[in-house]
C-alpha positions in Angstrom: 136.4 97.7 80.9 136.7 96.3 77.2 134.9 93.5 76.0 137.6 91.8 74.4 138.9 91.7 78.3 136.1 89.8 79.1 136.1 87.4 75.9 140.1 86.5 76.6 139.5 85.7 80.6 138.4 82.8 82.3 134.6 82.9 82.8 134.9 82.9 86.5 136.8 85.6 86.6 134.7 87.7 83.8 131.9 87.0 85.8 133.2 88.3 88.7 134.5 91.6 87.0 131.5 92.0 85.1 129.4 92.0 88.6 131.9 94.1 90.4 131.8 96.4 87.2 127.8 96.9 88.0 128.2 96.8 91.6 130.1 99.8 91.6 127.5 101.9 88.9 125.2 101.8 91.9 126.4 104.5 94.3 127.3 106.6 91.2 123.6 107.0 90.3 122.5 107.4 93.9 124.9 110.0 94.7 124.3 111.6 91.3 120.8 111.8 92.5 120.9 113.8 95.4 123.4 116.3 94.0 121.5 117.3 91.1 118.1 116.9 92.7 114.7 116.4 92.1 114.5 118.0 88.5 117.4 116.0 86.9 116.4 112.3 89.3 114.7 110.9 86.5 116.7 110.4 84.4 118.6 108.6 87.2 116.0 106.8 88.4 116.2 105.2 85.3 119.7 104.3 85.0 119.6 103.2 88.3 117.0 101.0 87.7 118.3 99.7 84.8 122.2 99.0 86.5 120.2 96.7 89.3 118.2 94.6 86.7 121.5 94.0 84.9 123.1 93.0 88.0 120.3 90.2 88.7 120.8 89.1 85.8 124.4 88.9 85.4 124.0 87.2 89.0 121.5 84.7 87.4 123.0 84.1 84.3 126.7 83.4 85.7 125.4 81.8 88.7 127.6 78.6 88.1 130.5 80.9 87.8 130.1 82.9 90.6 129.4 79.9 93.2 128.7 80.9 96.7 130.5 84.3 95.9 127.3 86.0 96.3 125.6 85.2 99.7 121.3 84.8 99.9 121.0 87.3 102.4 122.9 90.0 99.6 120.7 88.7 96.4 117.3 88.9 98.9 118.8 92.8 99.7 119.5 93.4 95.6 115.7 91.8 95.3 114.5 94.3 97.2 116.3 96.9 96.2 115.0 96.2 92.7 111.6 96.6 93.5 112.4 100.1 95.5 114.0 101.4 92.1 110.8 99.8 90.5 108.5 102.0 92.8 110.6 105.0 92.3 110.6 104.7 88.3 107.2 104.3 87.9 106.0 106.9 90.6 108.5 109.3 88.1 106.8 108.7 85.3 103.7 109.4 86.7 104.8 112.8 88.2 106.2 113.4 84.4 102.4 112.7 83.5 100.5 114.9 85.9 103.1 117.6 84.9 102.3 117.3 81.0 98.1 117.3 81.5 98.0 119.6 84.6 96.7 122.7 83.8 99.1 125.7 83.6 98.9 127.8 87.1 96.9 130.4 87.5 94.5 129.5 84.4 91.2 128.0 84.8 90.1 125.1 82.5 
């Protein structure tokens, strides 16, 4: 999708695309995720995680040009959903921490 797509449209209807647009990055990273597994996740995680909190706020900011388009129930879900991807970035980074101070194996500190 261009931008100058979405600067020549109607704002409903940029609104719209531009959600759909980040509704359909979702299941790219989650399936990307569990084919490449655990070692290559992270960096993922964090797309992932970053694709949701665009999507709220595309969903807050064009709220008036969305209307009822977008029902509770579904922004409650994307809430939620949020938070998971919030968990799962910071419990990453943490792993990434314990990684870089543990001690090598086999060697005694």
């Amino acid at each position: 999708m261009t931008s100058q797509l979405l600067v020549e449209m109607p704002a409903e209807g940029a609104a719209r695309l531009l959600t759909l647009s980040l509704l359909e990055q979702l299941p790219q990273y989650a399936s990307a995720t569990g084919l490449l597994g655990p070692q290559h996740a992270s960096r993922y995680a964090a797309g992932y995680g970053a694709t949701v909190r665009r999507l709220r706020a595309s969903l807050a900011l064009y709220a008036d040009a969305l209307g009822d388009g977008i029902p509770r129930k579904a922004r409650r879900r994307l809430r939620a959903l949020q938070q998971a991807a919030e968990r799962l970035y910071r419990a990453d980074v943490q792993l990434a921490w314990c990684a870089r101070h543990a001690p090598a194996p086999g060697r005694a500190e």
